[in-house]
N, C-alpha and C positions, 0 to 999 in steps of 0.2 A: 127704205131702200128699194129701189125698184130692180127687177130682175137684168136690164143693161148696164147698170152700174154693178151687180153684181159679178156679171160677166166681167166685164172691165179690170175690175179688182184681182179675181183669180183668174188664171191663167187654164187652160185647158190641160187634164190631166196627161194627155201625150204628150205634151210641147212640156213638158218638166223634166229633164236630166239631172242627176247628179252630176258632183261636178270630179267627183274621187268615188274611188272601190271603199265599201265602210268594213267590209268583211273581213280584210287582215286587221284591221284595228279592233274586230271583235274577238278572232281569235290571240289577241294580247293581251288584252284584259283579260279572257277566261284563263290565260297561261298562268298569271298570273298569281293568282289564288290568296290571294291578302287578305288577311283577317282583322279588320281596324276595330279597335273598340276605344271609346273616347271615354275622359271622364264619366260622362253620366251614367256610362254604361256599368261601368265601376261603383260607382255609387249605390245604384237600382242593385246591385248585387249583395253590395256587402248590407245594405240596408232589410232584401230580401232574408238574406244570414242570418242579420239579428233578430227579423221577426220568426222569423223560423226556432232561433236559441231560446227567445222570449217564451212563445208561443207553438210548443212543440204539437200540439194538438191540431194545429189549423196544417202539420202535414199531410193530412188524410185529406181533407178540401182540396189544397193543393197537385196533390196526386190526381184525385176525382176529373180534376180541370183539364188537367193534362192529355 
């Protein structure tokens, strides 16, 4: 690709406007404060659990990592 096609493609960084304010929309999501946990998340936990019930020793490793 040659450097006038490059030009061509993008546009010059001044000549870019948004086209909306994104900043109230940022501060609505931070309002928000949702804490989603999906199955897998569940899972990797209660699996965590048992190897932990299992494997009570491998707490100090655990810890260590931490």
């Amino acid at each position: 690709m040659s450097g006038d096609e490059l030009r061509r493609a993008l546009p010059p960084v001044g000549e870019t406007e948004l086209t909306r304010d994104l900043w109230p929309a940022m501060l609505c999501r931070m309002e928000e404060r949702r804490v989603r946990l999906t199955w897998l998340d569940g899972a990797l936990a209660a699996v965590a659990m048992v190897w932990l019930a299992v494997f009570p020793e491998t707490i100090g490793v655990l810890l260590y990592q931490l």
